[in-house]
N, C-alpha and C positions, 0 to 999 in steps of 0.2 A: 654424737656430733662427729664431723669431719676432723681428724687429727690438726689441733693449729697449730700454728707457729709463729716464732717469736715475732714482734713488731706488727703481727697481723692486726688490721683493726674491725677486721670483721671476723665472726664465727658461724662457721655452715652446719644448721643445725636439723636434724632430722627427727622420725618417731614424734613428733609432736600431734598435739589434739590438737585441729580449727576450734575457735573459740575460748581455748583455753587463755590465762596469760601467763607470762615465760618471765622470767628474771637470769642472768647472769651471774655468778658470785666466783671471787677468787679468794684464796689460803693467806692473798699478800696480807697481812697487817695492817699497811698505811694505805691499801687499797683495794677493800673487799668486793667493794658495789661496781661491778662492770656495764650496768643496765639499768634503767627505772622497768617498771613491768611494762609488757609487749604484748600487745594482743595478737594471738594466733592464726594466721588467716590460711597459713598451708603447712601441712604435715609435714614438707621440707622447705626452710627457709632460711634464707641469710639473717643474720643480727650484729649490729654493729655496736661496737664496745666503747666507751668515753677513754679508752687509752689505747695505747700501741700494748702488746702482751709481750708478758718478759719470761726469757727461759725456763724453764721448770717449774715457772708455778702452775697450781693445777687448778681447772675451772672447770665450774657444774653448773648443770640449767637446773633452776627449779618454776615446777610447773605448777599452776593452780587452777580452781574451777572447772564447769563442765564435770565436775563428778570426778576428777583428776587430782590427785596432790604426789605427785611422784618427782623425783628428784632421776636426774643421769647418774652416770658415774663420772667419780671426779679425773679427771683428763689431763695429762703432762702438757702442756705447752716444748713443745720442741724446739733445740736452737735452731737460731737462721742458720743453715746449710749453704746460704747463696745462693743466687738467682740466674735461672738458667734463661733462653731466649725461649719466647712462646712460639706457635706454630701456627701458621697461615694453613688452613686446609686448601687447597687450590682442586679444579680451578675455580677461580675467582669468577662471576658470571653475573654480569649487569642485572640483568630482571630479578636476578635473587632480591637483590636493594641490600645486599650487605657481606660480610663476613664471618667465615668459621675459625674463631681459635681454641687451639688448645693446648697441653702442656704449662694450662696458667697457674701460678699461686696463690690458693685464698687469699683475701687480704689485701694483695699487689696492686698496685695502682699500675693501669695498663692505659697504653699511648698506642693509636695508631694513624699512620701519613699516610696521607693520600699526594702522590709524586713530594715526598718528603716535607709536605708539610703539615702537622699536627690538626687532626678532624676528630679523632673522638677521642675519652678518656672519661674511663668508667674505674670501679674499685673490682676486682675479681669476685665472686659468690660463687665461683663453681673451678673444679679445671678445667672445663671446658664451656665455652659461648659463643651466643652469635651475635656479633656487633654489626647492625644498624649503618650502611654506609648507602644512602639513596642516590640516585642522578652520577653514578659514575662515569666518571666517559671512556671509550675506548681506547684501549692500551694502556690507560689509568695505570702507576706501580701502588702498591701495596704493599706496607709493612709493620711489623709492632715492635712496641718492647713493653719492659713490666720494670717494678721499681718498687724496692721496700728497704726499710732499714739503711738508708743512705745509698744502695747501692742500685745500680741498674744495669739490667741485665745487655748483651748486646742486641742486635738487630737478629729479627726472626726473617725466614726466606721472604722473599719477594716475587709476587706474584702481580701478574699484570692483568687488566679486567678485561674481561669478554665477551662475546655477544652469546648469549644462550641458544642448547640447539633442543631441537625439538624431534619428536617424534611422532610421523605422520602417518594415519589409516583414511580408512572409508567404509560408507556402507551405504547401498548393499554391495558384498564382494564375493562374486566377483559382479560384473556389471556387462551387460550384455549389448556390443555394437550396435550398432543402427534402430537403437529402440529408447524410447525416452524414458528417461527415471529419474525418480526422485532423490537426490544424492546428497551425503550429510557427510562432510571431510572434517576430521578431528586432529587436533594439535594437540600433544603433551610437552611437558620441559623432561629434557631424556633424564634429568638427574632427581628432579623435585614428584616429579610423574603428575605434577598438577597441569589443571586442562591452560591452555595459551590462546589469546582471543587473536585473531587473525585474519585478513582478506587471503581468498582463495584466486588466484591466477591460471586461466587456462589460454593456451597461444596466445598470451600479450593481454588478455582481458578478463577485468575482473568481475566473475560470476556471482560470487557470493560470502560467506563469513562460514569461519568454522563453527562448528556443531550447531547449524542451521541448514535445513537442507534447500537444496534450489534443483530445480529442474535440467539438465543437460543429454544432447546426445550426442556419443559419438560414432564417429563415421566410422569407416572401414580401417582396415591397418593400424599401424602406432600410432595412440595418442599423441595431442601435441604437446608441447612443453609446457608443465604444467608443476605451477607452486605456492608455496603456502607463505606470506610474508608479513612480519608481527614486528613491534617495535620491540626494540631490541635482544632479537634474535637472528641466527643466520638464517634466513631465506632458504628454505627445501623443498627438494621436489617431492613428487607426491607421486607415491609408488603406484598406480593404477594397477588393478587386477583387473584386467577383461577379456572377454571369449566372444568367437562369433558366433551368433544367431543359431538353433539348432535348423539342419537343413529340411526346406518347407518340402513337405509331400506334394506329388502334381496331385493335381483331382479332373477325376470324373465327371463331368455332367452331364445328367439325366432329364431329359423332360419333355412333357405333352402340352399340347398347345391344344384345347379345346377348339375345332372350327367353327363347332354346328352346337352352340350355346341352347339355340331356341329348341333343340330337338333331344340336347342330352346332357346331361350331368355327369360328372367323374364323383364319384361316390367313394372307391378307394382303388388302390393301384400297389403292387408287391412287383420289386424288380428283383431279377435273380441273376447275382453275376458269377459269371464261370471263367475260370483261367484253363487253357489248354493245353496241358503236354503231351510228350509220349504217353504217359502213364491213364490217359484219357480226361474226363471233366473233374475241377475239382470248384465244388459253388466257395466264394472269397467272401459276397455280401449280398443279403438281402434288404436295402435299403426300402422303406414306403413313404408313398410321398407323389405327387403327381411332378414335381421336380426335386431331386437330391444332388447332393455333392459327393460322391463319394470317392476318398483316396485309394491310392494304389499303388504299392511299393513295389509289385516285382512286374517288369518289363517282357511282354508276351503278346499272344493271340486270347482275346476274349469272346467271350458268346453271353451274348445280352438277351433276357425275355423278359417280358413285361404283362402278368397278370391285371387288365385294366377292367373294372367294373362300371358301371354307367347305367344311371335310370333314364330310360327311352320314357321323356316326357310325351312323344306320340299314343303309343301302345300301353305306357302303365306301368310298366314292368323295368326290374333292376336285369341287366344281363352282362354279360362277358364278351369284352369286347376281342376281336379275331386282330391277333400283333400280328404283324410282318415285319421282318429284318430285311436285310441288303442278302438274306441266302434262300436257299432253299430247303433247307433243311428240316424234317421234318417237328411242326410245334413249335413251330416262327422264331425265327435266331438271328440275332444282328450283330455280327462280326466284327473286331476291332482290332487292329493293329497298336497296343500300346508301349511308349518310348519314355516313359516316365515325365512328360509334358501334359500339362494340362488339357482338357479334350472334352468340347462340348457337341452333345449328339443328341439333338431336336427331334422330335415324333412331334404326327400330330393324329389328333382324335377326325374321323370324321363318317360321315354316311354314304356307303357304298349301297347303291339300287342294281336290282335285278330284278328285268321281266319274268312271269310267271303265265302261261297259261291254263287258265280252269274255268269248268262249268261256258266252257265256247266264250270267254274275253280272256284280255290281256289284265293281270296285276302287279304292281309295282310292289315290290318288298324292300326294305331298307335293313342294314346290319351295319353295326358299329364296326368299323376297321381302325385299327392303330398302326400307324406305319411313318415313315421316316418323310 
């Protein structure tokens, strides 16, 4: 047990079995029985005594049941020493719904005002507690005392109440401009670290609740003003992590526009992109596809060709259609000036004729051309 002392009428008793039952007993003479039996309900608990305890006598718990018959050691009762003021833990903070003190005396009968006037009064079980003060209001004062053996202690600090602050994240974070997401703003109490229910504020309107996520996007440059506002706490801004957008690649565009449907099929198509320096051709991509997109990071002269295959629904047969570019260059090459801006460069598929003369007439030959 916890050392008591004189006039205490309670005793803070420890090591005990749940379920066991407890008695008190003192050495006085004319007053052995401190307790009827107690049933155990926590391994540390208060017990209260049918007297005030007097100097130097000594008391024992004896235990029973639950497999249990053990006795404490028998324990001096200590004189009153006098009573010192207890201790307001500050700060004091509304949404707690109460107070922390400590420097109590078993035993004591403790007083605490709320703006000087008497709101709670409990018996001491510990030296230290948290007393229960709900619906505080702002700037409220705060203070205790304690009181045993006729005597009481003076006035403990005084603390004045306060609005609770909180601690604000997000997620995801960081969170990326001009793109919409799903976003979930979290309130904690900076001292208790428990979560805080709360409307979410961005420039003047409210979006949503914390630890719920809502959909937002923001625009370019500094967020607006933006905060998290919970009953009885102070109103905080909300630290926003965000970056802009990673910078989009220009693209490419590639593509052949069938003319002569009735006559041919694109069957498959391999484009070969070449970037041109001093150092001569270096191929960057070979995209397939009868239309592609393809990006391109560095800023130059390109040379485009375009392997086009096609089944000549006239004749039967799969053949290779004959590319032309904007050069002349030998194995058809089409030229580009690229500035890191987007750039779309159209071909199209179609049927070029050429007379033939055999056998004394004229014959019409056709060949698949791709060209711009």
């Amino acid at each position: 047990m916890t050392k008591p002392v004189e006039c205490a009428r309670i005793i803070a008793a420890n090591s005990l079995t749940p379920g066991a039952v407890v008695t008190v007993r003192s050495d006085q003479a004319d007053s052995p029985v401190l307790t009827g039996p107690i049933f155990v309900t926590a391994s540390n608990m208060p017990i209260g005594v049918y007297r005030p305890l007097r100097a130097h006598e000594r008391v024992q718990l004896k235990q029973t049941g639950c497999g249990v018959a053990a006795d404490s050691a028998s324990t001096e009762v200590d004189p009153f020493p006098g009573i010192g003021a207890p201790v307001i833990v500050g700060p004091v903070r509304i949404p707690h719904g109460g107070v922390n003190l400590k420097q109590l005396v078993v035993g004591a009968r403790v007083y605490v005002f709320v703006n000087s006037v008497p709101t709670a009064r409990f018996d001491a079980t510990a030296t230290e507690m948290f007393v229960p003060l709900p619906k505080l209001a702002r700037e409220a004062v705060v203070f205790a005392r304690q009181s045993m053996c006729t005597k009481i202690s003076p006035e403990s600090n005084r603390e004045n109440a306060k609005l609770g602050e909180m601690k604000i994240g997000h997620s995801p974070s960081p969170i990326t401009r001009t793109k919409q997401t799903s976003v979930t703003v979290t309130a904690t109490d900076r001292e208790t670290k428990q979560p805080v229910s709360g409307s979410v504020r961005i420039g003047g309107t409210v979006v949503g609740a914390t630890g719920a996520a809502f959909a937002h996007t923001f625009a370019s440059g500094a967020p607006p003003a933006s905060v998290v506002d919970a009953a009885d706490y102070v109103s905080t801004d909300i630290p926003w992590n965000l970056v802009d957008p990673a910078p989009q690649q220009a693209i490419l565009h590639l593509g052949i526009t069938n003319q002569q449907p009735a006559r041919y099929t694109i069957t498959s198509v391999t484009w070969t992109i070449a970037r041109q320096d001093l150092g001569g051709l270096t191929i960057v991509a070979t995209p397939t596809g009868a239309s592609v997109a393809q990006p391109l990071s560095t800023a130059g002269q390109y040379q485009i060709h375009a392997d086009v295959f096609v089944d000549d629904l006239v004749d039967g047969v799969n053949v290779l259609a004959e590319f032309r570019g904007n050069t002349t260059l030998p194995g058809g090459q089409h030229v580009i000036v690229w500035s890191n801006t987007d750039l779309s460069v159209p071909f199209r598929l179609f049927a070029e004729s050429q007379v033939v003369f055999a056998g004394g007439g004229a014959i019409t030959l056709y060949h698949a051309v791709v060209a711009p």
